[in-house]
SEDOTI-921896 format. One record per residue (C-alpha): x, y, z; residue number from 0. Coordinates in steps of 0.001 Angstrom, whole numbers. Each point is the difference from the previous one (the first is absolute). Layout:
BEGIN
+---------+---------+---------+-----+
!      xx !      yy !      zz !   i !
+---------+---------+---------+-----+
!       X !       Y !       Z ! NUM !
...
+---------+---------+---------+-----+
***
This chain:
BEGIN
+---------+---------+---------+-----+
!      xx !      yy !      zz !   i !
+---------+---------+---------+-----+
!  174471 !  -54979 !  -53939 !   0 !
!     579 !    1351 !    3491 !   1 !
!   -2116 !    2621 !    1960 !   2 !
!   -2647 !    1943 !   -2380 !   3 !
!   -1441 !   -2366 !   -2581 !   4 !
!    -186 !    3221 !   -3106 !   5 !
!    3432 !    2016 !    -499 !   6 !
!     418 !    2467 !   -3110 !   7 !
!    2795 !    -240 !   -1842 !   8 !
!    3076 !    1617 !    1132 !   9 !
!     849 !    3115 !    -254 !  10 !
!    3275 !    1297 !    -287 !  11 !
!    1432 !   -3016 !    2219 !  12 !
!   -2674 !     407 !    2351 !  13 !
!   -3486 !   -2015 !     611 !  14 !
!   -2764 !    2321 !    -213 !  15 !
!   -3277 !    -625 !    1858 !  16 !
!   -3127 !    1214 !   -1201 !  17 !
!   -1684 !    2085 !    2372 !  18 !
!   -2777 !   -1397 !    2792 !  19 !
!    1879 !   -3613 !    -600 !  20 !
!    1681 !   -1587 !    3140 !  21 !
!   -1508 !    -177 !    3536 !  22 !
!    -579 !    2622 !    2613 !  23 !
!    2524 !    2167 !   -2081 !  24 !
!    2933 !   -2584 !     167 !  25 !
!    1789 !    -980 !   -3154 !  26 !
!    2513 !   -2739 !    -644 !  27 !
!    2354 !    -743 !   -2715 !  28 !
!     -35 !   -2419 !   -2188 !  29 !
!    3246 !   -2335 !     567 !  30 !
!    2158 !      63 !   -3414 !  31 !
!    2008 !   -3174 !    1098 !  32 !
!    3798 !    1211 !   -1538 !  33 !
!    -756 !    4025 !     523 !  34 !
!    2661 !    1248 !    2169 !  35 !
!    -110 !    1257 !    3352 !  36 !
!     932 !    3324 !     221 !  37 !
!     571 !    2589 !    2480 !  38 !
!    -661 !    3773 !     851 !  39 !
!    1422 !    1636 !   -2873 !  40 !
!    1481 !    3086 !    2141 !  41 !
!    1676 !   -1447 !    3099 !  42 !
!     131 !   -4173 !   -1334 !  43 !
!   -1891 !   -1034 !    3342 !  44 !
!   -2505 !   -2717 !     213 !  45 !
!   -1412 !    1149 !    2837 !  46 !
!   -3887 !     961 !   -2475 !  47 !
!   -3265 !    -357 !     686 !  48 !
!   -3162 !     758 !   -1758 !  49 !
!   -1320 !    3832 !     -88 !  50 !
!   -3580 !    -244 !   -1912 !  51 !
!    -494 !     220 !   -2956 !  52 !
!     393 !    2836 !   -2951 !  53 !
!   -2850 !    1219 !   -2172 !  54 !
!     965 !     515 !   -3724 !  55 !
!   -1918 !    1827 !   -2628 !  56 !
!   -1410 !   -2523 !   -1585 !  57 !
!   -1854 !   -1114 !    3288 !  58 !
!    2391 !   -2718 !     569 !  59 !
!    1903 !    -631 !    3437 !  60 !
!    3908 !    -587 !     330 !  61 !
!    1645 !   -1503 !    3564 !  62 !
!    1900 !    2744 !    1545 !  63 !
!    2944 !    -814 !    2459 !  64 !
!    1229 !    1343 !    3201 !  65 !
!    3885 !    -596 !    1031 !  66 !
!     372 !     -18 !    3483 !  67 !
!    3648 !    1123 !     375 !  68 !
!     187 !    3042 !   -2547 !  69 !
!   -3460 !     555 !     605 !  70 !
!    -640 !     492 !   -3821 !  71 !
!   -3312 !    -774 !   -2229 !  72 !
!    -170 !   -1870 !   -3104 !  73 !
!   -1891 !   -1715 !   -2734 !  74 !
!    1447 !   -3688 !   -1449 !  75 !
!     777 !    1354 !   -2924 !  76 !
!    3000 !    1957 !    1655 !  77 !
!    1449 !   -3085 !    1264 !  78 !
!    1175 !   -1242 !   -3220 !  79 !
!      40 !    2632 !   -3361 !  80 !
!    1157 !   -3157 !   -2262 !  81 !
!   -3978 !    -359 !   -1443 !  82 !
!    1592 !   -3108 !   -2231 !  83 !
!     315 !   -2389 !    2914 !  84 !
!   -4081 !     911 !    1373 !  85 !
!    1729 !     117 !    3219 !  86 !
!   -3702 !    -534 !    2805 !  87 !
!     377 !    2050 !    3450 !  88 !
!    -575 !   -3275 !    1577 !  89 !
!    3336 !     569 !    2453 !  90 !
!   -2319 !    2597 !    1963 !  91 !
!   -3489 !   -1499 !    -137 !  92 !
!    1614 !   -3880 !    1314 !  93 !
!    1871 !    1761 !    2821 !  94 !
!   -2181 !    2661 !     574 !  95 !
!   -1249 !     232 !    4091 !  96 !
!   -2874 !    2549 !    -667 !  97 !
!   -2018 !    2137 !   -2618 !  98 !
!     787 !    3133 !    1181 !  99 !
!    2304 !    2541 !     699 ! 100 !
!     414 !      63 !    3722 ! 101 !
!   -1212 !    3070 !    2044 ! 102 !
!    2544 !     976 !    2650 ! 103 !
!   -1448 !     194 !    3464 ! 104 !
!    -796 !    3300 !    1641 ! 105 !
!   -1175 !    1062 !    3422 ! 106 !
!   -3142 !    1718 !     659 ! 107 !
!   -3476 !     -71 !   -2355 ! 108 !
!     437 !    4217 !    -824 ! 109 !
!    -127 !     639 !   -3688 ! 110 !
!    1714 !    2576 !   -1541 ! 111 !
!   -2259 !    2386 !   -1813 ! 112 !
!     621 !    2062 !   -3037 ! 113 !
!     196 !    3183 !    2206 ! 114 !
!    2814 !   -1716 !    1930 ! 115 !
!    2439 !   -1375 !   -2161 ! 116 !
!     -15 !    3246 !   -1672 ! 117 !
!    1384 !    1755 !    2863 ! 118 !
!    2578 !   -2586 !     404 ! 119 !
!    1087 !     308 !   -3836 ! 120 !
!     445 !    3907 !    1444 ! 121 !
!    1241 !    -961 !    3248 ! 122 !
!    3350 !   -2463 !   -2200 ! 123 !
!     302 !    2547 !   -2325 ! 124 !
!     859 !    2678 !    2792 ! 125 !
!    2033 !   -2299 !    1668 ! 126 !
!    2100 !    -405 !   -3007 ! 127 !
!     169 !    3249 !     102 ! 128 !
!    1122 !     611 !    3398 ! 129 !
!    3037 !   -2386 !    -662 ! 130 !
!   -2182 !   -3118 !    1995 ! 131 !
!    2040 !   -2829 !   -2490 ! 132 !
!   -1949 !   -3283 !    -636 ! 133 !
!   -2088 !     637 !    3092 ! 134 !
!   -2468 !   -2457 !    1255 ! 135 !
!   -2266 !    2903 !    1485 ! 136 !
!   -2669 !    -166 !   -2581 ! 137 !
!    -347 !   -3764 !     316 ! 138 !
!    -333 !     471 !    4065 ! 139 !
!   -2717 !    2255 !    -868 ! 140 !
!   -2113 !   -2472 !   -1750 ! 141 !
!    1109 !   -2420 !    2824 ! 142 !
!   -2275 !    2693 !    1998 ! 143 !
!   -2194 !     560 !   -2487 ! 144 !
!    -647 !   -4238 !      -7 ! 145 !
!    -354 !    -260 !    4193 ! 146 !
!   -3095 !    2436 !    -591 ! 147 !
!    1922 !    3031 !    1424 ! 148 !
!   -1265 !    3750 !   -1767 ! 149 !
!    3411 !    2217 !   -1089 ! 150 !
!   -1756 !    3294 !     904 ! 151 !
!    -948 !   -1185 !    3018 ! 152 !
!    3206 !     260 !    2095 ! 153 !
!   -1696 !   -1825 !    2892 ! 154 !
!   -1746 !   -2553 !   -1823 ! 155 !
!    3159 !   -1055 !   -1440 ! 156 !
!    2109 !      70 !    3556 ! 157 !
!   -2664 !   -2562 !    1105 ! 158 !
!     183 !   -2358 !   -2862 ! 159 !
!    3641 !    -352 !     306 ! 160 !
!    -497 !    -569 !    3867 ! 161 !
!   -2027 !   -2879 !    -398 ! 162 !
!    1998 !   -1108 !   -3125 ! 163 !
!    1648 !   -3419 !    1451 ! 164 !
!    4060 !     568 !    -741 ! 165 !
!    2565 !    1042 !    1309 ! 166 !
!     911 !    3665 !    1204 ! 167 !
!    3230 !     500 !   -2275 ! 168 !
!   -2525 !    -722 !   -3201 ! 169 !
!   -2533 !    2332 !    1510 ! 170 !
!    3148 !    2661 !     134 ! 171 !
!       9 !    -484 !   -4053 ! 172 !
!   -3766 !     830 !    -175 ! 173 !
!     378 !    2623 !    1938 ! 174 !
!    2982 !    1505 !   -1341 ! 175 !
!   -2447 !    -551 !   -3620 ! 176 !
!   -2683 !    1874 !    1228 ! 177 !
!    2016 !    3011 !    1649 ! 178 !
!    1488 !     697 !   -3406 ! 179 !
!   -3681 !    -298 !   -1877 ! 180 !
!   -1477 !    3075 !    3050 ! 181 !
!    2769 !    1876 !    -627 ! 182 !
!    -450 !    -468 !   -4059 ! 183 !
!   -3322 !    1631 !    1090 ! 184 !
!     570 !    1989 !    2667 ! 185 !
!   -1668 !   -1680 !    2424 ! 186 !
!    1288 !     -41 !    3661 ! 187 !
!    -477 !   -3258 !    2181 ! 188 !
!     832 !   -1299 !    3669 ! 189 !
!    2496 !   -3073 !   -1086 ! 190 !
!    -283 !   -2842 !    2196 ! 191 !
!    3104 !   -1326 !    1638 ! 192 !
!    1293 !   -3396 !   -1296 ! 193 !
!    3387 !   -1263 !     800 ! 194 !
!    1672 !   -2319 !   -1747 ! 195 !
!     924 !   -3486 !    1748 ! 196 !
!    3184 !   -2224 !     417 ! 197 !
!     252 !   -2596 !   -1314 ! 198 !
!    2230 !   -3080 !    -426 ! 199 !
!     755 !   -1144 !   -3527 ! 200 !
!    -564 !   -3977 !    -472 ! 201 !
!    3380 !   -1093 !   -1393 ! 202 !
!    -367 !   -3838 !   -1339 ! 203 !
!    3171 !   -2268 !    -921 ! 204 !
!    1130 !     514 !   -3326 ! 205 !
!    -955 !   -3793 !   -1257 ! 206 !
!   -3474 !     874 !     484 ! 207 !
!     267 !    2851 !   -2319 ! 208 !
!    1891 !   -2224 !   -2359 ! 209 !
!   -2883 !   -2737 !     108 ! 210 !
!   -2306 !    3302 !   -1091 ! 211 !
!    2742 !     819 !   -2722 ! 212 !
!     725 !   -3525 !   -1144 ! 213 !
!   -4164 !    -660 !     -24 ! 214 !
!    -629 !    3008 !   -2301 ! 215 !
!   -1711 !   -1561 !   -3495 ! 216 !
!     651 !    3191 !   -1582 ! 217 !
!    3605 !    1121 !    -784 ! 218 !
!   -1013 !    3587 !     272 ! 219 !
!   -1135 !    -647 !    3296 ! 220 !
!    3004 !   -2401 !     941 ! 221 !
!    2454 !    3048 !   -1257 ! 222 !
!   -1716 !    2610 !    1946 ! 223 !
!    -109 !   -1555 !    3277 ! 224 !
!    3381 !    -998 !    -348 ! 225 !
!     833 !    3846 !   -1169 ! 226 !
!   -1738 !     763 !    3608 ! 227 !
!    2130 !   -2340 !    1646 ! 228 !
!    3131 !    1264 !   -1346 ! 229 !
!    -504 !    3777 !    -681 ! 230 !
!   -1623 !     423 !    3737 ! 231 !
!   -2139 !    2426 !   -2157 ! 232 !
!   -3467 !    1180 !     986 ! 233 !
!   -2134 !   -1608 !   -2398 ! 234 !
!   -1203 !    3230 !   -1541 ! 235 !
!    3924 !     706 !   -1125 ! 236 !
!     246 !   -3963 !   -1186 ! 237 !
!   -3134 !     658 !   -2079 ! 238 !
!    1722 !    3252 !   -1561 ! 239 !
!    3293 !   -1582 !    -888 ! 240 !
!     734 !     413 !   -3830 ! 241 !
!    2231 !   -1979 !   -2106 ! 242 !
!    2498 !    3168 !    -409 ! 243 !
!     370 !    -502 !    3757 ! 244 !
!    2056 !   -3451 !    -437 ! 245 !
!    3951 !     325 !    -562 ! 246 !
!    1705 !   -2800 !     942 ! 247 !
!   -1118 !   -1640 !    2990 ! 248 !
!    -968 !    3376 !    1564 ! 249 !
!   -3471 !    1120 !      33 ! 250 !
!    -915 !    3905 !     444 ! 251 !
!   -2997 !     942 !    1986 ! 252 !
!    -716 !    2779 !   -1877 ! 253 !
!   -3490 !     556 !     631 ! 254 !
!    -205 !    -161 !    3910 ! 255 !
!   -3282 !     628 !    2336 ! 256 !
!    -818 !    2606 !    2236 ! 257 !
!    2980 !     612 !    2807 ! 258 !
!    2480 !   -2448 !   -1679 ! 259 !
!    2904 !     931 !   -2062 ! 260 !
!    1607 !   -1350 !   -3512 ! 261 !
!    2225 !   -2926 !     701 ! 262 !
!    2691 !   -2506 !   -1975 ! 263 !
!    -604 !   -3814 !    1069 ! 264 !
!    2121 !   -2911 !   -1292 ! 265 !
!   -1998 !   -2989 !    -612 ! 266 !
!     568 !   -3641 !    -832 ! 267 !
!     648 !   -1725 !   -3664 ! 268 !
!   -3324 !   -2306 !    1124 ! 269 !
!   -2113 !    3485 !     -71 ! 270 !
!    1345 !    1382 !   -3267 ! 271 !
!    -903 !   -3200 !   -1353 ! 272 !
!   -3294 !     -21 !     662 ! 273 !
!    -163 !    4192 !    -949 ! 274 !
!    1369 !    -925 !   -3607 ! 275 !
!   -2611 !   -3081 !    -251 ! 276 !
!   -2999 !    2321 !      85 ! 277 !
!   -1289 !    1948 !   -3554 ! 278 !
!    1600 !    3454 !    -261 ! 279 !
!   -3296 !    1677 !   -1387 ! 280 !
!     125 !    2775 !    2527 ! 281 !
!    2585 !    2590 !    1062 ! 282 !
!   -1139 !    -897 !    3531 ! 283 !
!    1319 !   -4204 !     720 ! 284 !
!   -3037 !    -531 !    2207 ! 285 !
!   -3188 !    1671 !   -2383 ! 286 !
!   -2924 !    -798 !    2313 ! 287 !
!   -1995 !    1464 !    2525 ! 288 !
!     205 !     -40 !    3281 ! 289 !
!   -3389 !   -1098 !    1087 ! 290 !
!     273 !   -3106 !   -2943 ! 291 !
!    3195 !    -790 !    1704 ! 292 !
!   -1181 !    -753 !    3913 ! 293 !
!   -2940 !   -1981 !   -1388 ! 294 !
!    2335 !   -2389 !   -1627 ! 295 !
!    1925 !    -261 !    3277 ! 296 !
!   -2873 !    -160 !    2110 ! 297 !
!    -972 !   -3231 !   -1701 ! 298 !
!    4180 !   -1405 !    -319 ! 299 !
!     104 !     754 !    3766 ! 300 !
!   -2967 !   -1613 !     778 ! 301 !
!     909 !   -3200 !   -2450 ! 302 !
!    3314 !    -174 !    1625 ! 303 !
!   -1152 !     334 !    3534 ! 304 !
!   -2582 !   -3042 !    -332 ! 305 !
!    2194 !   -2121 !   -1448 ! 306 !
!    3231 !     -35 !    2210 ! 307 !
!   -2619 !     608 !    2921 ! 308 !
!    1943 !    2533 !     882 ! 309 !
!   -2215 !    3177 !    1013 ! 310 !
!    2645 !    2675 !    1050 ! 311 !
!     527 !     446 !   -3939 ! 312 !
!   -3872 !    1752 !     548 ! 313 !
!    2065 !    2784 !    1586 ! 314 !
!    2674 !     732 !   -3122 ! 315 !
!    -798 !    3092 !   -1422 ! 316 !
!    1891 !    1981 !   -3115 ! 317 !
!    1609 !    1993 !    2974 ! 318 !
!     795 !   -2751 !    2401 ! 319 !
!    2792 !    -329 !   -2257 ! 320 !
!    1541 !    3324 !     -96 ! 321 !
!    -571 !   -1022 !    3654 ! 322 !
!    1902 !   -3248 !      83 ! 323 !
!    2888 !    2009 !   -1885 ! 324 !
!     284 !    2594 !    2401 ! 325 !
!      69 !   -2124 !    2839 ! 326 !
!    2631 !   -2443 !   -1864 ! 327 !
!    1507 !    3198 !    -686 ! 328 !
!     232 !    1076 !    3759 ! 329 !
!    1629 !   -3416 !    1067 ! 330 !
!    2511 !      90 !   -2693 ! 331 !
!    1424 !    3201 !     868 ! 332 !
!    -312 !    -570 !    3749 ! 333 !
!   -2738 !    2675 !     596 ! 334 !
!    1560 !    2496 !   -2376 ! 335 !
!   -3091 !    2720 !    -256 ! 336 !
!    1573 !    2060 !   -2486 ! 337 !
!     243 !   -2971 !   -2497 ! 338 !
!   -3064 !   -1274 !     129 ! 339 !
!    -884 !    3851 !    -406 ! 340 !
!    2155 !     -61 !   -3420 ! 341 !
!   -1113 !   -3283 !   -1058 ! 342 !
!   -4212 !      30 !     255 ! 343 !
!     118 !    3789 !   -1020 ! 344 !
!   -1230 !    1766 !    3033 ! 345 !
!      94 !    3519 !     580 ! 346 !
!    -801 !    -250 !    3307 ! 347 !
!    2002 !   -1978 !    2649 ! 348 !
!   -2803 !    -489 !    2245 ! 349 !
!   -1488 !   -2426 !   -2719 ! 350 !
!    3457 !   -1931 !    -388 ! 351 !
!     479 !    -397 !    3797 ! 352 !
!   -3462 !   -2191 !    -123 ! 353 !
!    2216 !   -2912 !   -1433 ! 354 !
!    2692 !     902 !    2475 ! 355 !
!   -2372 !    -404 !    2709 ! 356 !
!   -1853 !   -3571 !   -1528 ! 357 !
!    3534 !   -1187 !    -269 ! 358 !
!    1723 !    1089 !    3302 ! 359 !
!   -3016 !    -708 !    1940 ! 360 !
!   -2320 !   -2391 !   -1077 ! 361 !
!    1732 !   -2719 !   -2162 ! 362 !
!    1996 !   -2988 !    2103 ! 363 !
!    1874 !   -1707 !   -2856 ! 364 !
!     168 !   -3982 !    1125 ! 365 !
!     735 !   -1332 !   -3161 ! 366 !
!    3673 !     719 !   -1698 ! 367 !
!    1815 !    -849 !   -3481 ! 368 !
!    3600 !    -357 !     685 ! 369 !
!    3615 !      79 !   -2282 ! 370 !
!    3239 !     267 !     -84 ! 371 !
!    2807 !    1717 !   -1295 ! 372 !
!    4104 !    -493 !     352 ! 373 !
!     751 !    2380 !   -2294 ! 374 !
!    -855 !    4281 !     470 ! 375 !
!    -840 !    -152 !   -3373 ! 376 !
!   -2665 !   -3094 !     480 ! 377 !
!   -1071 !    2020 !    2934 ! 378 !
!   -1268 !    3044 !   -1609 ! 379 !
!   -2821 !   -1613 !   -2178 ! 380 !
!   -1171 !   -1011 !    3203 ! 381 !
!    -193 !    3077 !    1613 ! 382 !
!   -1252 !    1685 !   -2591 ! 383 !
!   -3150 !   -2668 !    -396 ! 384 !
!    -976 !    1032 !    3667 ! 385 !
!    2413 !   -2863 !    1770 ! 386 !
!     928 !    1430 !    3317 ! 387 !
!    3302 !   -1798 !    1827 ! 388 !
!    -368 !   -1774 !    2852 ! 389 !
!    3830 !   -1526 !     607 ! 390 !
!    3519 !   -1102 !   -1221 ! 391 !
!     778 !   -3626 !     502 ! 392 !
!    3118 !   -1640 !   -1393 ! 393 !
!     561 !    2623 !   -2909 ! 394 !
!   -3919 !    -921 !   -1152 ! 395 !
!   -1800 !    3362 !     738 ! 396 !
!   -4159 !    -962 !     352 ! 397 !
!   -3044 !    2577 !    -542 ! 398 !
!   -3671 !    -113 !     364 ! 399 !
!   -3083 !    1152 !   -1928 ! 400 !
!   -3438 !    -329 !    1499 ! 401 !
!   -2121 !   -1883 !   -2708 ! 402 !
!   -2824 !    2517 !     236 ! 403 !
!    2093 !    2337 !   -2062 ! 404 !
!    2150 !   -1493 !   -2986 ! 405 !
!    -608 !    2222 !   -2684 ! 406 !
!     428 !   -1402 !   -3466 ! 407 !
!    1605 !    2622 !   -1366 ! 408 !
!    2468 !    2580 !    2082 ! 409 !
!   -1622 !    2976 !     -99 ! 410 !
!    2991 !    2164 !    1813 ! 411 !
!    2949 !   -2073 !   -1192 ! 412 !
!     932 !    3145 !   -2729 ! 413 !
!    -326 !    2762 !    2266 ! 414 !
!    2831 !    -808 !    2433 ! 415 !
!    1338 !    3677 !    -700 ! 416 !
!   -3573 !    1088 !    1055 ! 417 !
!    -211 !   -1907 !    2891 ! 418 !
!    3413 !    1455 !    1252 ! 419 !
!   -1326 !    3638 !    -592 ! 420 !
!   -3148 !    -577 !    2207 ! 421 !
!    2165 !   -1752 !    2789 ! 422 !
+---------+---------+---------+-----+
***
């Protein structure tokens, strides 16, 4: 028998270890040669690892689980309820990478004291109150809180936050946080003066974010980044899409961020396939969190990257592409702000006329597909797909598409009565 020499007998489909057995804390599971591999029983990903191990009454230990994309925590006896077949939780402990639940990272070696977090329990609660919806304030606080900074202390905290290494549009958020928490208390402070910088989006071709869609193990996280893709959708709004929100092949962002509005987008057959291939055990289609999410992609990125030794995919983010969209956006409408405006939700034009400007200014397309129509009617697929015409040449009429931008699904070709309103 494999890994500890003395099991129990199992329990309820699950090997029980008696306590103090194993090494240095670390269990493994018996192999039960047939049992079936099984995944996480909430959102069918394999993507598990070991999370210590469970203390029963009886003294005895059980395995607990960690899944890494819906970031929920389980015992093997949850992955199969059919007791008959004395399904083992071998499937976690065999592809397991660690023994514990990983820690997220944070900055600074502050801790938060008792004192502390009480006052920012207070300081969400008034927020909520003051109509501050799904803030982040009380997070930037601890933030502070972490890099050693003291919240009474105006000053202290003003020279925390100078030294603090990022850059100054983040330190705008932090102090934006902190405002609200002096006037919660009445406090008055000198802000300090942080403006926010310029920058220029990195916009990739879209095979590279196909290689990061078509290298996806999971089809949760295959579906989402192909959501992103075609949606343009921050990925706080793809996160929040519910099943209701499907009719057709129009998705409804429903559920938009800060400074974006609601929005219809027609997607492509591929995407709704790979929707209606996930479990609908949620009203929401995506049912993880956030921070489980970018962990997962932090390691498919990296995987990707090392393997088609190709290090610009390093630099795809969930927003670079709502940023690829806007900019494919831009060149298929010929610089049209107000569309772009319509399309990625903005409520300010400011934000939309970024694209404008990466398009107009800093992208020298080299590299063009090409077809032909003889017909009007073959013609207006074309156009519609982004083809721009060059020329007319014995009744054959030829168009161009630069390659960086072939979306797989049309995302204006139903709004043609929109597009003449906003012209």
């Amino acid at each position: 028998m494999s890994g500890l020499s003395d099991f129990s007998e199992s329990i309820f489909g699950v090997n029980v270890l008696k306590s103090g057995e194993g090494t240095n804390g670390k269990s493994e599971l018996a192999s039960a040669g047939s049992a079936p591999l099984n995944p996480c029983p909430i959102c069918n990903s394999s993507k598990i690892v070991c999370a210590g191990l469970r203390t029963l009454k009886d003294g005895c230990t059980v395995q607990r689980y960690y899944c890494k994309i819906c970031g929920v925590r389980f015992s093997g006896k949850m992955l199969n309820a059919d007791v008959s077949k004395l399904a083992v939780t071998e499937y976690a402990s065999l592809r397991a990478i660690n023994l514990c639940v990983p820690v997220r990272k944070r900055v600074g070696a502050g801790e938060l004291t008792a004192e502390t977090r009480a006052s920012i329990t207070v300081f969400a609660g008034w927020l909520e109150k003051e109509g501050y919806l799904e803030s982040r304030y009380p997070n930037n606080l601890k933030t502070l809180v972490y890099l050693g900074a003291d919240l009474k202390d105006p000053e202290d905290v003003k020279s925390k936050l100078g030294a603090h290494k990022i850059k100054n549009g983040a330190k705008l958020q932090y102090v934006y946080a902190y405002d609200a928490y002096c006037k919660m208390n009445g406090w008055t402070w000198n802000r300090p003066r942080y403006t926010q910088e310029e920058t220029i989006p990195f916009i990739p071709d879209e095979g590279e974010l196909d290689q990061l869609i078509a290298a996806a193990r999971s089809k949760r996280m295959a579906a989402y980044l192909q959501t992103l893709k075609e949606t343009f959708a921050d990925p706080g709004e793809a996160l929040r899409i519910e099943w209701i929100d499907i009719s057709g092949n129009i998705i409804t962002i429903n559920h938009p961020v800060k400074g974006h509005r609601p929005r219809a987008l027609e997607v492509s057959n591929k995407l709704l396939a790979m929707l209606n291939s996930l479990p609908h055990i949620t009203e929401r289609i995506f049912p993880c969190r956030y921070a489980s999410l970018i962990d997962a992609y932090v390691d498919l990125r990296r995987r990707v990257a090392e393997t088609t030794k190709n290090e610009r995919l390093l630099a795809v983010e969930f927003r670079t592409f709502r940023h690829w969209g806007g900019t494919m956006i831009a060149q298929m409408t010929n610089g049209n702000v107000l569309i772009v405006m319509k399309l990625l939700g903005h409520k300010r034009v400011e934000n939309s006329m970024k694209y404008i400007n990466v398009y107009l200014l800093n992208f020298k397309q080299t590299e063009f597909e090409v077809a032909s129509a003889t017909t009007v009617e073959d013609a207006k697929p074309l156009i519609a797909a982004g083809f721009e015409f060059v020329l007319e040449k014995s009744g054959i009429m030829l168009f161009k598409r630069a390659k960086r931008f072939s979306p797989v699904a049309n995302p204006i070709s139903k709004r043609e009565t929109d597009l003449v309103n906003l012209k």
